[in-house]
Backbone as numpy.savetxt, mean C-alpha at the origin, in Angstrom:
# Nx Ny Nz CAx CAy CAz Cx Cy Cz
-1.36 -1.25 -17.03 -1.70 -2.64 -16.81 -1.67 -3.41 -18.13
-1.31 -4.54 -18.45 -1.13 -4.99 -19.15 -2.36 -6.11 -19.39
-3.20 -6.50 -20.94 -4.40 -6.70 -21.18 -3.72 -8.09 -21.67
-4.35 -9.20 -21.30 -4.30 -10.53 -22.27 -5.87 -11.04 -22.42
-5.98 -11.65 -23.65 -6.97 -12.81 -23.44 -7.02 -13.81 -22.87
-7.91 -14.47 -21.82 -7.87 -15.65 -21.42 -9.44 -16.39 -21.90
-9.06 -17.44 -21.84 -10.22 -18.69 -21.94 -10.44 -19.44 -20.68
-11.96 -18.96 -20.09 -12.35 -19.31 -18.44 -12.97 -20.00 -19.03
-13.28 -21.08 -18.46 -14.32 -22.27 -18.21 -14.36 -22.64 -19.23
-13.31 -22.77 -20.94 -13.54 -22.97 -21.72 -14.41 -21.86 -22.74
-14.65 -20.78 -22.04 -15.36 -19.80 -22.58 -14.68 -18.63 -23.08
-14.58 -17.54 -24.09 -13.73 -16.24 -24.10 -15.06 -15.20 -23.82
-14.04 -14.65 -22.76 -15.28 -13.72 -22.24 -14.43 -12.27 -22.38
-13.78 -12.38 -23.66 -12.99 -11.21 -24.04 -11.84 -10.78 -22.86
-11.73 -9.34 -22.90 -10.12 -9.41 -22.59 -10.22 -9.15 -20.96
-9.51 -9.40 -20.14 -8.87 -9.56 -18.87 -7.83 -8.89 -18.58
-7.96 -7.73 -17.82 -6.83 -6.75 -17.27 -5.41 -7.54 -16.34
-4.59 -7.81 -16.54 -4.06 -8.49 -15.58 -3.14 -7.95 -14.93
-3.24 -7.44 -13.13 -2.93 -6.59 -13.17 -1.64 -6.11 -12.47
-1.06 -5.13 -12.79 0.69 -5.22 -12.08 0.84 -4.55 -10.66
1.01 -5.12 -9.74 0.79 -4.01 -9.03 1.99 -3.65 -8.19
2.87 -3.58 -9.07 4.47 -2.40 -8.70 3.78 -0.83 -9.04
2.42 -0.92 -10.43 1.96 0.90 -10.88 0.55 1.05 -9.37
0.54 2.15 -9.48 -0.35 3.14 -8.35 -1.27 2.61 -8.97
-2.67 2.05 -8.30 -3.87 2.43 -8.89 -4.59 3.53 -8.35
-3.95 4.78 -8.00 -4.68 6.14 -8.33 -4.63 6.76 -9.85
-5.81 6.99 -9.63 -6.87 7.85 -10.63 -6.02 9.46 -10.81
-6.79 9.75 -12.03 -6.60 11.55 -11.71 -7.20 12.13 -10.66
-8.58 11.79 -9.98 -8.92 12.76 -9.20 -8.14 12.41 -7.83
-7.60 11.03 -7.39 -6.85 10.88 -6.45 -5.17 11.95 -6.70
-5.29 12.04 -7.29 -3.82 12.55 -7.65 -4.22 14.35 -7.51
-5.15 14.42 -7.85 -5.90 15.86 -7.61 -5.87 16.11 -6.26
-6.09 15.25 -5.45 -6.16 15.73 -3.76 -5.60 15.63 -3.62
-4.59 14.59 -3.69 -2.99 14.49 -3.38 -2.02 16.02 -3.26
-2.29 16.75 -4.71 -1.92 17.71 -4.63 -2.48 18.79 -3.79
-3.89 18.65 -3.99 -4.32 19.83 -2.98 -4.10 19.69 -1.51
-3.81 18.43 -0.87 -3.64 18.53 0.10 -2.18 18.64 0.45
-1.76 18.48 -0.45 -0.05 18.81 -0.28 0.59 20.25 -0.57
-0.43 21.33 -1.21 -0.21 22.44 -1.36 -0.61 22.86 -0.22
-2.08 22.64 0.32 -2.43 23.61 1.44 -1.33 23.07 2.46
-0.58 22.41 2.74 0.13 21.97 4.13 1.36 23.03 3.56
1.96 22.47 2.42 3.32 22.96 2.31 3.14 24.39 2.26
1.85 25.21 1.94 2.23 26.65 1.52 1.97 27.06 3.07
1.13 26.69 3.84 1.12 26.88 5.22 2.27 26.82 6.00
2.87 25.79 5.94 3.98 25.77 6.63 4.90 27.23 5.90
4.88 26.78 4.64 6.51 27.72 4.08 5.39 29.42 4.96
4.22 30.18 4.47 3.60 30.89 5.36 4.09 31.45 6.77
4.10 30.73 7.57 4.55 30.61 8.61 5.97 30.60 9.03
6.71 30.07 8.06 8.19 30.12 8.55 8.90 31.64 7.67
7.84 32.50 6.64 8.37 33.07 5.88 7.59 34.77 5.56
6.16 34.23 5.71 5.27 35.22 5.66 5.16 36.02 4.33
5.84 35.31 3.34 6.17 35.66 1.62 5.12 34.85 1.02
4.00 35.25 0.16 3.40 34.75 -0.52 3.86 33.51 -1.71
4.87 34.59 -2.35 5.18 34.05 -3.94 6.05 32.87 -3.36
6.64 32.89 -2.04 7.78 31.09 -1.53 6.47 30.82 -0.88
5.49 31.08 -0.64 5.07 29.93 0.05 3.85 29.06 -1.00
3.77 30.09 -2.20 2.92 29.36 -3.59 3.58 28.63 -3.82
4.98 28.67 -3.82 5.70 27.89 -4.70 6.25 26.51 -3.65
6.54 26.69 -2.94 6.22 25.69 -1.90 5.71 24.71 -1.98
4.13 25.40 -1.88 2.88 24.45 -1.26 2.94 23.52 -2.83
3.45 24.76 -4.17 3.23 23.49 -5.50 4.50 22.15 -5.64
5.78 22.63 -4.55 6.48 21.68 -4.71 5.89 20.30 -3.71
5.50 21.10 -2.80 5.23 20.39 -1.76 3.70 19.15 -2.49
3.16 19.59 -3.06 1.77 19.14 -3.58 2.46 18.14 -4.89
3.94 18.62 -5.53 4.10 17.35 -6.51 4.68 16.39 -5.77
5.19 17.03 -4.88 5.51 15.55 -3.69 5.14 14.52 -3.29
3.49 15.39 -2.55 2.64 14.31 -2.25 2.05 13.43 -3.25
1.60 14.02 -4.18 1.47 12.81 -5.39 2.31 11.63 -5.72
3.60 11.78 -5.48 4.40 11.02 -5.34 4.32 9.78 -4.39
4.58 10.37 -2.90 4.12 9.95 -2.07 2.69 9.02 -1.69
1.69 9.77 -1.98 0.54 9.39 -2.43 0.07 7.86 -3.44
1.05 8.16 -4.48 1.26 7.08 -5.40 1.58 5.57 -4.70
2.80 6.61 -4.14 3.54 4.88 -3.29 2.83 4.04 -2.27
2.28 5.34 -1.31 1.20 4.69 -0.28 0.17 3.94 -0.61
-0.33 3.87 -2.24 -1.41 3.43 -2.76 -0.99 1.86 -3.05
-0.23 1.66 -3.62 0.71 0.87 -3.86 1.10 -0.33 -2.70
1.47 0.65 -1.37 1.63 -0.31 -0.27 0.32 -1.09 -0.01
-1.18 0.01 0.34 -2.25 -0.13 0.70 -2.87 -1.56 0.12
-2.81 -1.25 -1.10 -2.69 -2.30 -1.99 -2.07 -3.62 -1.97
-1.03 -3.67 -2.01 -0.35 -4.97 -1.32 -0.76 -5.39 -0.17
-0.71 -4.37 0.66 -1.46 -5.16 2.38 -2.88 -5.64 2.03
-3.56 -4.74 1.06 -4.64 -5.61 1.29 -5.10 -7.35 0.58
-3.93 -6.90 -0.75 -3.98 -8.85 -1.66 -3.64 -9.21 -0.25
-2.44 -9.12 0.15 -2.10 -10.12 1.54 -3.18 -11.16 2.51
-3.98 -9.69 2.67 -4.89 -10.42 3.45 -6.32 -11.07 2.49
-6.16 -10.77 0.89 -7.29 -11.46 0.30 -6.70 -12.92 0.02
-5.07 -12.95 -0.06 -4.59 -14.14 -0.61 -4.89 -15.19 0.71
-5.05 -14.51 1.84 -5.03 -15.59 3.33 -6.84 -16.25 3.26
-7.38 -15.25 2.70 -8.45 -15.78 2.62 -8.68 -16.95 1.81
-8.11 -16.65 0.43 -7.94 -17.16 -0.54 -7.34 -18.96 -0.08
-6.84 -19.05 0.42 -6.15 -19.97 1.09 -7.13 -20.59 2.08
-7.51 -20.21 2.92 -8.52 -20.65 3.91 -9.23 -21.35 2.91
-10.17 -20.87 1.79 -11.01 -21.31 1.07 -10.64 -22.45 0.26
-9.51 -22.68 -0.05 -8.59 -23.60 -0.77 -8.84 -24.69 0.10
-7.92 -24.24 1.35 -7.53 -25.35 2.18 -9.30 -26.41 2.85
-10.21 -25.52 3.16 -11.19 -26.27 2.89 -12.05 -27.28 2.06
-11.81 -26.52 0.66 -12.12 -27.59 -0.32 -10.99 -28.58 -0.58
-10.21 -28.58 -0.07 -8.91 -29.58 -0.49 -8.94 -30.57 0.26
-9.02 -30.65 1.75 -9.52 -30.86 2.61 -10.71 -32.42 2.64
-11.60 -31.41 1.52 -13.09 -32.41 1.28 -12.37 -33.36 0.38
-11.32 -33.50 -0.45 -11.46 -34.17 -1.34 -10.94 -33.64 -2.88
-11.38 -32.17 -2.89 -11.24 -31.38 -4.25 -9.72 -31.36 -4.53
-9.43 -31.23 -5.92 -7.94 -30.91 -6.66 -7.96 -29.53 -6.61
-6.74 -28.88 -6.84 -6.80 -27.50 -6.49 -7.98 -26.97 -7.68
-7.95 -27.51 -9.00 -8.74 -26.63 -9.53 -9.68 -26.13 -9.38
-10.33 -27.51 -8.58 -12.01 -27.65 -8.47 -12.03 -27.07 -7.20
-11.24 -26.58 -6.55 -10.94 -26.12 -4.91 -10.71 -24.71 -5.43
-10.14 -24.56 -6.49 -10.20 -22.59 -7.03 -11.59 -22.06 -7.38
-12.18 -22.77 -7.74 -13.72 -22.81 -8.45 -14.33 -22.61 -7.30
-14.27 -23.70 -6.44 -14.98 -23.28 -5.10 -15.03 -21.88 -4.22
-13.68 -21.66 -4.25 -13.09 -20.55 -3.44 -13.78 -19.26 -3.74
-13.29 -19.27 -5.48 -13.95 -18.17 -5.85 -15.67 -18.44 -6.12
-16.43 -19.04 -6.06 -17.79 -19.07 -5.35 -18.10 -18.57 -3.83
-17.23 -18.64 -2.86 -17.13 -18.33 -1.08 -16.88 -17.14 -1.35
-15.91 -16.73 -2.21 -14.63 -15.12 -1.79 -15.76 -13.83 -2.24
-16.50 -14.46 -3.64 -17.50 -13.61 -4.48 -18.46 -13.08 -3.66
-18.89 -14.05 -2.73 -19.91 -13.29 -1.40 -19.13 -12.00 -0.92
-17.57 -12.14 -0.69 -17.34 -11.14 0.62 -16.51 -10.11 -0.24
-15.77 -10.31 -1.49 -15.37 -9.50 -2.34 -15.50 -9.24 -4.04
-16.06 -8.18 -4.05 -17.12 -7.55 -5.60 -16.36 -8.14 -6.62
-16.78 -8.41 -8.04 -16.28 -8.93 -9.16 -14.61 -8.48 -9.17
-14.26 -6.99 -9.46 -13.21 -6.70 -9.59 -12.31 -6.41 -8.83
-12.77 -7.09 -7.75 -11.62 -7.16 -6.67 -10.44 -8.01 -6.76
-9.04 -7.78 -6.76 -7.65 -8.15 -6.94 -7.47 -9.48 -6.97
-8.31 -10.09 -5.78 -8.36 -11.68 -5.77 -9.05 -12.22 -6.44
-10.01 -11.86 -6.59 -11.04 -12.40 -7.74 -10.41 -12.26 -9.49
-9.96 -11.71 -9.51 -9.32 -11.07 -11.22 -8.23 -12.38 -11.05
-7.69 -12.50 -9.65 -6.48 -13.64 -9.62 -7.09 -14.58 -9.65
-7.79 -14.85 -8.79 -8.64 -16.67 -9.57 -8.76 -16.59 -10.70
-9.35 -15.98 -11.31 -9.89 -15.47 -12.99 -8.81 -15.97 -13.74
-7.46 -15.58 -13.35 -6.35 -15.91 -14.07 -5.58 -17.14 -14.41
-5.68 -17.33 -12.96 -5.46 -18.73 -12.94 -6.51 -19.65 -13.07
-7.61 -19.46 -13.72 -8.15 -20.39 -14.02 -7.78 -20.30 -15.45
-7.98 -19.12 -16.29 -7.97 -19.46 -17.38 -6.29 -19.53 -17.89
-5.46 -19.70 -17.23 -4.25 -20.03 -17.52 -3.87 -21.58 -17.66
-4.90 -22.12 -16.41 -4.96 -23.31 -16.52 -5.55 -23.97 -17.57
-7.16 -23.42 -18.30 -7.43 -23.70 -19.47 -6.85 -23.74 -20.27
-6.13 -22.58 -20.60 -5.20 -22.60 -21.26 -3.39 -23.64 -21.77
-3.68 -24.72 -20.76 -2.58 -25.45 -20.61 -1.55 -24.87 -20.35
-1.51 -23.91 -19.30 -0.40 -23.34 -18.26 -0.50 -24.27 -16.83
0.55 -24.41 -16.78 0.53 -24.86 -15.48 0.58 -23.91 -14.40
-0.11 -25.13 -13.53 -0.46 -23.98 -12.50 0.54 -23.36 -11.36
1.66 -24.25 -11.50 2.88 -23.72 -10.42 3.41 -22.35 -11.34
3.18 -22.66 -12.94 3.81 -21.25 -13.59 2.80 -20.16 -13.13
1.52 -20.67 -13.25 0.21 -19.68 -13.08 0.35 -18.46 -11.68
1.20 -19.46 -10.80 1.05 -18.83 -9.43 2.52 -17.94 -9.56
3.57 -18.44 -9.86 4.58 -17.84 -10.16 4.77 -16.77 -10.39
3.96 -16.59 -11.76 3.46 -15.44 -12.03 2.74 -14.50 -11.14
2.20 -14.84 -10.84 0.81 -13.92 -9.83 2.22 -13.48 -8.44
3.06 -14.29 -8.31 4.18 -13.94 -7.20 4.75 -12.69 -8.04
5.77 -13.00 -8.75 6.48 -11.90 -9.32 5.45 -10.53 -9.73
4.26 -10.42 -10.16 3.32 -9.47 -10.32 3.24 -8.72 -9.07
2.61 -9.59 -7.69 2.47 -9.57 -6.51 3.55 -8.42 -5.68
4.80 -9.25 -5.89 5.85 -8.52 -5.44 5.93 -9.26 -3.78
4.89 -9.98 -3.47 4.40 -10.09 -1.80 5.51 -11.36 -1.54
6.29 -11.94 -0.45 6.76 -12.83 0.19 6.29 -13.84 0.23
5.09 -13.61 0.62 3.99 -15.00 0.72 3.37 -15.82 0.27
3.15 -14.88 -0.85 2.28 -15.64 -2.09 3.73 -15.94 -3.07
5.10 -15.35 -3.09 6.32 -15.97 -3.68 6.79 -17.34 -3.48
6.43 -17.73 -1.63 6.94 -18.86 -0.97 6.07 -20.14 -1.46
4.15 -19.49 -1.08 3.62 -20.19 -1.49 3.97 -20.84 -2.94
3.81 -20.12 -4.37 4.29 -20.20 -5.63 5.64 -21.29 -5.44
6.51 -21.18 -4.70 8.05 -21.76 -4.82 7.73 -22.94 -4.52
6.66 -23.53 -3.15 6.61 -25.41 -2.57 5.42 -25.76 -3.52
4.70 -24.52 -4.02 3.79 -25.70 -4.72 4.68 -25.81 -6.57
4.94 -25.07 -6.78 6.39 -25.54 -7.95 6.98 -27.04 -7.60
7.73 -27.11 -6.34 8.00 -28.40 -5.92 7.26 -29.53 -6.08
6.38 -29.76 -5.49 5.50 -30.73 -4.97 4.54 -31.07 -6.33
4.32 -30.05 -7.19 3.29 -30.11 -8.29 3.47 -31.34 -8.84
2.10 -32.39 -8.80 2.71 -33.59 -9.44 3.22 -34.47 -8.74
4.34 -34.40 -7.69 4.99 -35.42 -7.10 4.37 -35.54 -5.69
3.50 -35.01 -4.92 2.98 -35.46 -3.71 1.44 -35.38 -3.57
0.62 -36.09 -2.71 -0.57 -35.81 -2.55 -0.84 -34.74 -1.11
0.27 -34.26 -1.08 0.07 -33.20 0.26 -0.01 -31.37 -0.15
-0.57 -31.89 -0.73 -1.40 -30.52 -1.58 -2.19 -29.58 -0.64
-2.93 -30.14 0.05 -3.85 -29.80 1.32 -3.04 -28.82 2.30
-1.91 -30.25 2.51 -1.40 -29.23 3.70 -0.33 -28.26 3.90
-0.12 -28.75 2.06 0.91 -27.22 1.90 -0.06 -25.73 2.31
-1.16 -25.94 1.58 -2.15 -24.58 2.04 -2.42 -24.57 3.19
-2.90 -25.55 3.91 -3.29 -25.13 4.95 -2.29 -24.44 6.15
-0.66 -24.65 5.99 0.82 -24.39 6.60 1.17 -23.46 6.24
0.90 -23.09 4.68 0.87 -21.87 4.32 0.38 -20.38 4.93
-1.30 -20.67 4.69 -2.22 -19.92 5.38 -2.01 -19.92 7.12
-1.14 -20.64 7.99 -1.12 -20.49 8.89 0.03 -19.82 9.69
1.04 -19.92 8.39 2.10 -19.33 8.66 1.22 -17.52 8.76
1.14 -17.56 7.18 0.88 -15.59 7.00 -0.06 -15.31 8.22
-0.91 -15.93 8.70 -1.69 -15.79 9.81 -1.00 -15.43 10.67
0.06 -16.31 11.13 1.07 -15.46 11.88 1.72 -14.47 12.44
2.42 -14.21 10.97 2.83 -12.85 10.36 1.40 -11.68 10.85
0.38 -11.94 10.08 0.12 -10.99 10.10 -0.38 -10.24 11.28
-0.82 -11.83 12.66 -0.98 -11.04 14.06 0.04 -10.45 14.54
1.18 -10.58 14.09 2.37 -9.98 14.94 2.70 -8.90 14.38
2.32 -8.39 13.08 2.17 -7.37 12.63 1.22 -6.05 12.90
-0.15 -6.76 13.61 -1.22 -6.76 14.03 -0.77 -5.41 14.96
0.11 -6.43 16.06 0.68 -6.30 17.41 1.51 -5.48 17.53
2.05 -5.21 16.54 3.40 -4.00 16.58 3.02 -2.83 16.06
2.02 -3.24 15.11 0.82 -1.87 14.32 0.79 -1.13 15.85
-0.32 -1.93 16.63 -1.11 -1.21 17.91 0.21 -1.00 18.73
1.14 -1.21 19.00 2.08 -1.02 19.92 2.73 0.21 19.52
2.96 1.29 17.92 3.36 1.56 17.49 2.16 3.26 17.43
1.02 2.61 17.74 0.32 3.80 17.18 0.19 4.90 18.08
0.19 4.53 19.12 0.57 5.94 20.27 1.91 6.56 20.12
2.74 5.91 19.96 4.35 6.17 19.42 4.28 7.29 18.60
3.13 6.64 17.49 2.92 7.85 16.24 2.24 8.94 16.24
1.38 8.85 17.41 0.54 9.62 17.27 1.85 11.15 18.63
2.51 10.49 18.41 3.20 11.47 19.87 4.15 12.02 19.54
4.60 11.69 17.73 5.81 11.69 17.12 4.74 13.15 16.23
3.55 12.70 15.69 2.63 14.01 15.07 2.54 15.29 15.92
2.34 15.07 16.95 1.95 15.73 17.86 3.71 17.00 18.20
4.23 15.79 18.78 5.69 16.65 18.38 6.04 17.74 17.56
6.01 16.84 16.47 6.35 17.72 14.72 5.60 18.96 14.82
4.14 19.21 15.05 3.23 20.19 14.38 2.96 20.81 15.88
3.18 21.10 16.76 3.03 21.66 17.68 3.90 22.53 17.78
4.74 22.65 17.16 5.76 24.10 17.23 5.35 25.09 16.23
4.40 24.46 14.92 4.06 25.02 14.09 2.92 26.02 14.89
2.31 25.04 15.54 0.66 26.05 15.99 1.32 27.21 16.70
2.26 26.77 17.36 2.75 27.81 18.53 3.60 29.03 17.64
4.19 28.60 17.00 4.96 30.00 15.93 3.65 30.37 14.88
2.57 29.83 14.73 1.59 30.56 14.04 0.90 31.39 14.66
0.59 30.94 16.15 0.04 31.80 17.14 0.98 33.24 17.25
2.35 32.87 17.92 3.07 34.13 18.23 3.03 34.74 17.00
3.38 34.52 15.75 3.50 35.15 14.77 1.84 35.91 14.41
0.57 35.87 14.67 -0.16 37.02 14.53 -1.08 37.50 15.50
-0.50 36.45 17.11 -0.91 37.48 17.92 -0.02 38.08 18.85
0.97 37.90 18.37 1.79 38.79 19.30 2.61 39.73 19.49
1.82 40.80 18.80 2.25 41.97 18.61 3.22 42.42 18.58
3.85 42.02 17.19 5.20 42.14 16.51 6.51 41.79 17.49
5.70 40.87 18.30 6.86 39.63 18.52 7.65 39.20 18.00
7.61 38.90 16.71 7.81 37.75 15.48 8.92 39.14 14.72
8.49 39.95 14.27 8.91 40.90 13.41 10.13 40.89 12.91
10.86 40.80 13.82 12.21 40.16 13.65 12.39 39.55 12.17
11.90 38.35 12.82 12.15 37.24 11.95 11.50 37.44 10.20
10.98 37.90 10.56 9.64 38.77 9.24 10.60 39.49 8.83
11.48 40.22 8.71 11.89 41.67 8.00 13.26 41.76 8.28
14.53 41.02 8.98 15.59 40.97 8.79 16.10 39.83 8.58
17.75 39.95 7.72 18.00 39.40 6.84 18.15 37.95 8.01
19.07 38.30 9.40 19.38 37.32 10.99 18.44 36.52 10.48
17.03 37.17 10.64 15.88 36.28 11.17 15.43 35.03 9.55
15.57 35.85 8.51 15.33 35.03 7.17 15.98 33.59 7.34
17.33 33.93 7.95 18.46 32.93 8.69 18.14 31.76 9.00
17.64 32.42 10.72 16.91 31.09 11.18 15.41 30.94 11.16
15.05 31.14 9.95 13.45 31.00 9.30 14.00 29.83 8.97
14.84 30.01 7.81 15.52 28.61 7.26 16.17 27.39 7.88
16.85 28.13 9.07 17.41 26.93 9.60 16.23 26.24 10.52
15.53 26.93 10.96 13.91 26.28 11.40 13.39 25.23 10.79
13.27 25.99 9.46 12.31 25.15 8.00 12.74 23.41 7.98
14.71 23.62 7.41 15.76 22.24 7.62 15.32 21.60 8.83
15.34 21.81 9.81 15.25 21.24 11.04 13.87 20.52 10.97
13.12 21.35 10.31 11.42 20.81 10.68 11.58 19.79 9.92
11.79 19.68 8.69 11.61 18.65 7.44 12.70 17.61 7.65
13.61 17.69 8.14 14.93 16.66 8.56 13.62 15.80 9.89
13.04 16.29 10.76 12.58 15.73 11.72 11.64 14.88 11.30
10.53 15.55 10.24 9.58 15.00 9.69 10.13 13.73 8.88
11.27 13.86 8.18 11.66 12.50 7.54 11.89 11.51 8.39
12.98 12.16 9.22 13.40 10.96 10.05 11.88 10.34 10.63
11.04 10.50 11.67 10.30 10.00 12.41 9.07 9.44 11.42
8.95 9.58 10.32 8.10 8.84 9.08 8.97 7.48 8.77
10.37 7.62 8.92 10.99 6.72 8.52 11.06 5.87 9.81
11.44 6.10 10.76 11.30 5.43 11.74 10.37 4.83 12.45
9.16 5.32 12.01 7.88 4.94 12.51 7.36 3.79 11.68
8.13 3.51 10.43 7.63 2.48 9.57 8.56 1.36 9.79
7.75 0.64 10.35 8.69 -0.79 10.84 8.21 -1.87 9.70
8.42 -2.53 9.57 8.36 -3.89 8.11 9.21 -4.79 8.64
8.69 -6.48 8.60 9.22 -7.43 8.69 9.51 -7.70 8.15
């Protein structure tokens, strides 16, 4: 993350994290479970398709730098979905004080007085008022102020927003209802996102269910069924289609992760 000084309220209240959020904000110990939970799956599975210790250690450790990976990115998304929905707030709160009368500044001031009730000091939106206030002290303007916070963002919404109030900055008094059109658009968005989430989650849950149900069932035959399996355990045929099993499982697992993730 990258550190600047800003000057809030005319005050230096020393340095201000400002923060990027294309990097993970997982920790080491998040990255610690990441792996452990990506070893115990992967050495289980390789286990099961192989019954070899030393491939299925080595496995579960490829499998475990994976998920960190993985892990990373999901943090990342989590993250973005959630500014999304702090920036809608963020907006609501705007569009009210703007509304009364207030200029955006004195309408950012406000906001972040409302937002501080429902989200803790160092919460994402709050660090973003923070910024843009003292950017503004700073004699930044504030269409650059937001600009910024877009390209950081990475988000659509808060880009679009950033792009009409660039426009308008200065040349209109419809300041109000850019936010308030704004905030009603992502509102939008985000019920219909809402809507396809819940439409989507039995889908997923039937697509899990799929995937790992062949696993329980070849873990079962494989130690109770009295050298049922053996085969596959101890000749070279069966090593065969251990493997071509394994491909098949992990080709399935990609595809239906990938397909299950819909994005507007």
């Amino acid at each position: 993350m990258k550190t600047r000084s800003l000057d809030i309220n005319n005050k230096t209240i020393g340095k201000i994290q400002v923060p990027d959020y294309s990097q993970s904000p997982s920790g080491l110990l998040d990255h610690l479970v990441a792996f452990a939970i990506g070893f115990l799956a992967g050495s289980g599975v390789m286990y099961i398709f192989y019954k070899i210790t030393s491939i299925s250690l080595i496995g579960g450790v490829l499998i475990g730098i994976a998920n960190i990976i993985t892990s990373a990115i999901a943090s990342v998304q989590k993250r973005e979905t959630k500014l999304r929905a702090q920036f809608y707030d963020l907006l609501e709160a705007l569009s009210v004080s703007m509304r009364a009368g207030s200029p955006l500044v004195k309408a950012l001031n406000n906001a972040r007085e409302d937002l501080v009730v429902v989200y803790p000091e160092d919460s994402d939106i709050i660090v973003e008022i923070d910024i843009l206030l003292g950017r503004f002290n700073n004699a930044v303007a504030m269409s650059e102020a937001f600009a910024d916070f877009a390209v950081r963002s990475g988000l659509e919404d808060i880009a679009s927003f950033a792009s009409i109030y660039a426009t308008i900055e200065g040349k209109s008094g419809r300041d109000d209802e850019i936010v308030r059109e704004t905030q009603q658009i992502i509102a939008a968005k985000m019920e219909i996102e809402m809507e396809i989430d819940t439409m989507l989650l039995a889908a997923k849950t039937e697509v899990n269910i799929m995937l790992f149900m062949p696993l329980v069932i070849l873990g079962i035959i494989a130690y109770a069924g009295a050298g049922f399996m053996d085969a596959i355990y101890t000749t070279g045929a069966g090593r065969i289609v251990s493997t071509f099993g394994l491909i098949v499982f992990i080709i399935s697992y990609v595809m239906a992760k990938k397909f299950s993730n819909v994005k507007l």
